[in-house]
C-alpha positions in Angstrom: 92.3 -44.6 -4.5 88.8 -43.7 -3.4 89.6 -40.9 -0.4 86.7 -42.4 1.6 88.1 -39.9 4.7 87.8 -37.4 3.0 84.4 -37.5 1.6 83.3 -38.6 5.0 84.9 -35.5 6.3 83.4 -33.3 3.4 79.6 -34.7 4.2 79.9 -33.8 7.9 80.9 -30.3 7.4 78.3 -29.9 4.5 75.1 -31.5 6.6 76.8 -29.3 9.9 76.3 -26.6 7.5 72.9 -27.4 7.1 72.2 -27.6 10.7 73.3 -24.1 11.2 71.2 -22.6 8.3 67.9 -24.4 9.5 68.3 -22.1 12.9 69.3 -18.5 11.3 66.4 -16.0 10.9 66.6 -13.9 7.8 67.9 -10.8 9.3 71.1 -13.4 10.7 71.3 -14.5 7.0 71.9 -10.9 6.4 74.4 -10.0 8.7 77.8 -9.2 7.3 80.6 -11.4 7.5 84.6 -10.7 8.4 84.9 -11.4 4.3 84.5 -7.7 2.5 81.2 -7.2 1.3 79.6 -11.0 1.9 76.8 -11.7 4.2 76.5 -15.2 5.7 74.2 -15.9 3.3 76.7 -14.9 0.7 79.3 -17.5 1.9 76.6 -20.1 1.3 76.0 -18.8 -1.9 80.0 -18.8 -3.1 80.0 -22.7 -1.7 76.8 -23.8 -3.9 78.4 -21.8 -7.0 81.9 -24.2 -6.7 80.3 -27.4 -5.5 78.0 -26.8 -8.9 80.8 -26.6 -10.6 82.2 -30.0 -9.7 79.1 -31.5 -10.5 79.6 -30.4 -13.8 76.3 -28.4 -13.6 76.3 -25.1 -15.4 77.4 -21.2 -13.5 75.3 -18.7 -13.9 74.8 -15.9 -16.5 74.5 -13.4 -14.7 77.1 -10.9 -14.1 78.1 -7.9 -12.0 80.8 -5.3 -11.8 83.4 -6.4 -10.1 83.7 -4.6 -6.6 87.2 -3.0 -5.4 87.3 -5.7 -2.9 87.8 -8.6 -6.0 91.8 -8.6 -6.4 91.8 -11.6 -9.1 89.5 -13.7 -11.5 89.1 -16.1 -9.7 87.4 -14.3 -6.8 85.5 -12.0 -10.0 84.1 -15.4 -10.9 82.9 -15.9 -7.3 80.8 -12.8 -7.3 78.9 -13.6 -10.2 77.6 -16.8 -8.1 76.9 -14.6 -4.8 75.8 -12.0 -6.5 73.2 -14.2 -8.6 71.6 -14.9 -5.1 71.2 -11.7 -3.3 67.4 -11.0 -4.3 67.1 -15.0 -2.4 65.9 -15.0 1.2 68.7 -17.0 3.3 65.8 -19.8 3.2 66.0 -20.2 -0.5 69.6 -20.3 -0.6 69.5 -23.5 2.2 66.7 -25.2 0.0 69.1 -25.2 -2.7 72.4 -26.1 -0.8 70.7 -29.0 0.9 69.2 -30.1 -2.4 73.1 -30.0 -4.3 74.8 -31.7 -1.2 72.5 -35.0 -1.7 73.2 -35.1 -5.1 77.0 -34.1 -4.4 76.9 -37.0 -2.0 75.8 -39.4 -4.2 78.0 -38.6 -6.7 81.1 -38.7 -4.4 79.7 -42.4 -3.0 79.2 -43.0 -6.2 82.7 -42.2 -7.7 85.3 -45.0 -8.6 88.9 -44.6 -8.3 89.5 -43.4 -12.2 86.8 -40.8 -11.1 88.9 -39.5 -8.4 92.1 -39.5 -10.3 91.0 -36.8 -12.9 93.7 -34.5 -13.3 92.5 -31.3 -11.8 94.3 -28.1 -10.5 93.9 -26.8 -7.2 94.8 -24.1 -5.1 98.6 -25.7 -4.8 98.8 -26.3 -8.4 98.2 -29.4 -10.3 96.6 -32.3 -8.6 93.7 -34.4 -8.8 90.2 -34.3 -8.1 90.9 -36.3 -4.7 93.6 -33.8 -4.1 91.4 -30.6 -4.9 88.5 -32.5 -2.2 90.7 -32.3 0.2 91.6 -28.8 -0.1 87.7 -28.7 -0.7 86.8 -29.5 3.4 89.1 -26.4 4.3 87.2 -24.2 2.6 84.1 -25.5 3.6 85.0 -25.4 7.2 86.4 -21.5 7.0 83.0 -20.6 5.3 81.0 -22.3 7.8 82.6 -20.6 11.0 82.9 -17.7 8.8 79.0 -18.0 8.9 79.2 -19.1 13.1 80.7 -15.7 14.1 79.4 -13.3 12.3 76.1 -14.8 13.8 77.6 -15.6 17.1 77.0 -19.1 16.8 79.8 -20.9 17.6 80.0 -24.5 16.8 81.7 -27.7 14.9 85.1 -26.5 16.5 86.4 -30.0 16.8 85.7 -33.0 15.0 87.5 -34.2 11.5 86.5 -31.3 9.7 87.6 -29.1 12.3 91.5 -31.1 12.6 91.5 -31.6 9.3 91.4 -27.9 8.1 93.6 -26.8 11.4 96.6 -29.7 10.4 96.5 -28.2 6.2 97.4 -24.5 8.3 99.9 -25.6 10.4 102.3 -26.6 7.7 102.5 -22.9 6.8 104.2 -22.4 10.5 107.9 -22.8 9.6 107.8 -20.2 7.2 105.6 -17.4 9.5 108.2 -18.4 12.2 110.9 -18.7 10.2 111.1 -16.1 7.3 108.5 -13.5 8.0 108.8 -13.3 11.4 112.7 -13.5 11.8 113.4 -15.6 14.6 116.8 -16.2 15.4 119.2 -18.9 14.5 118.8 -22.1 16.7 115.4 -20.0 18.2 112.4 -22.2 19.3 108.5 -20.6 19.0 106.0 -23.1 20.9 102.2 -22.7 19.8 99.6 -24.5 21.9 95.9 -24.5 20.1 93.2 -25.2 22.1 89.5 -25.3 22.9 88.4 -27.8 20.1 91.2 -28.9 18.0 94.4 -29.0 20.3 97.9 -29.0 19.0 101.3 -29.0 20.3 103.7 -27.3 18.1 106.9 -26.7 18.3 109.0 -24.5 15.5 112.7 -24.1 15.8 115.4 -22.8 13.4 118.5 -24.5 12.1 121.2 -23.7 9.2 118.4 -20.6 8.4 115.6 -22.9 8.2 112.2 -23.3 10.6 110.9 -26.6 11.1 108.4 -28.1 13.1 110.2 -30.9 15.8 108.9 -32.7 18.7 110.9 -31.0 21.4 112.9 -27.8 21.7 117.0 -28.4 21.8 116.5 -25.2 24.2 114.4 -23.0 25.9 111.6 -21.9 23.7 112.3 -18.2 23.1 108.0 -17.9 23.5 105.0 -19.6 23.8 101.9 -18.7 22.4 98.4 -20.3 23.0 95.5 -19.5 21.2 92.1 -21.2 21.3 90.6 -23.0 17.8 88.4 -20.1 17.0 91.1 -17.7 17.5 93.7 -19.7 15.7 91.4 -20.1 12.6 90.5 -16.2 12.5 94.7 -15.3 12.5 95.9 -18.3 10.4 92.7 -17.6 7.6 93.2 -13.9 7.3 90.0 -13.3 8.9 91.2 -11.2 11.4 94.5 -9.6 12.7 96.2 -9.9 16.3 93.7 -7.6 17.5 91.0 -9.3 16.9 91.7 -12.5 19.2 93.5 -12.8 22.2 96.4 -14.9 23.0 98.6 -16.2 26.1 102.2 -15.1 24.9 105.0 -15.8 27.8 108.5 -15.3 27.0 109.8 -13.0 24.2 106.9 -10.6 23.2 108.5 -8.8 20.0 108.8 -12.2 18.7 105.2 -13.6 19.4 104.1 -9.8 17.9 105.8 -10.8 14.9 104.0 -13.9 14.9 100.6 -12.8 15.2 101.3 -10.3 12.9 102.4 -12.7 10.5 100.1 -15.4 10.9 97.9 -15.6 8.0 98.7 -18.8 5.7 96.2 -18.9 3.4 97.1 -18.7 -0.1 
């Protein structure tokens, strides 16, 4: 099946992407990020080095040592890419995004469904190249308000790309309220996001397990609400509980152990 949604989604973020470039001087392109060691023009850079990749189109040569913040090969594969671009001006580096997303657009447009069921593996495990696209639009959405704060230039905060990367983090909740925060057997956490995207959620514990339900069987042991930006920093990794600032009512051990726990990404 062609994921028509999906590419729809992916085209938004990229051209809102765009957008955002087309306004930043080159000192803002310059400007460190919350990632260790990447500018903003350096999170550009690591999104034209993967969607190259998926065009089939070839990395580049050069190499560099890999810095203590690099953990695996995967993200030692990345720097080569950002690296590659640092002698760019932030300018160059948008030419050549906004010249790859036209022909990544055509070539997802273009795609039938055979082209779409390639086996492929993603950050999950095995999937397919529909499957890895749709992991695709979170990462391009993290990268570009990656890019919006360390710039302080908030923006695209709703919107599919925005709901569609905030719903993929929320099915990580059971298990921060459940098993690395320790709430308590038949226990209820409520987490209200807001300010763009806006969620109700509702985690509750049974037989030693957290799941998300519709309503609390009892009085929610706390509540936590947290706006979209500051959701995406905790939930990301971008930032830790003292860098955003919640509304917690009820039991505030637990919500600490929350926020401390929050970050889902892989």
């Amino acid at each position: 099946m062609i994921p028509t949604q999906t590419i729809d989604t992916l085209e938004g973020c990229w051209h809102s992407i765009s957008a955002l470039g087309a306004t930043l001087t080159e000192a803002e392109w310059k400007t460190a990020s919350d990632l260790p060691g990447w500018t903003v023009q350096d999170n550009l850079s690591h999104l034209i080095g993967i969607e190259r990749m998926l065009e089939g189109l070839p990395g580049t040569e050069h190499r560099v040592e890999k810095p203590d913040y690099v953990r695996n090969p995967i993200g030692e594969n990345n720097e080569h890419e950002v690296d590659s671009r640092r002698g760019m001006t932030g300018a160059e580096v948008l030419a050549e995004w906004n010249a790859l997303v036209a022909v990544r657009v055509a070539a997802l447009r273009g795609g039938d469904d055979a082209y779409f069921s390639v086996e492929w593996f993603t950050p999950t495990g095995p999937g397919t190249l529909a499957d890895f696209l749709h992991i695709r639009v979170l990462d391009c959405w993290l990268h570009e308000q990656d890019m919006r704060r360390a710039v302080g230039k908030p923006g695209n905060l709703s919107g599919s790309a925005a709901e569609h990367t905030v719903d993929r983090l929320i099915r990580t909740i059971p298990i921060v309220v459940g098993k690395r925060a320790g709430t308590p057997e038949g226990g209820a956490v409520v987490l209200d996001i807001t300010g763009g995207v806006v969620r109700h959620l509702v985690c509750e514990v049974h037989e030693g397990r957290a799941g998300l339900v519709p309503v609390p069987t009892a009085k929610p042991l706390c509540t936590i609400s947290l706006d979209t930006a500051d959701f995406v920093v905790l939930a990301a990794g971008r930032g830790g509980p003292d860098a955003v600032t919640p509304e917690v009512h009820g039991d505030t051990d637990l919500a600490g152990r929350v926020l401390s726990s929050f970050n889902m990404m892989i």
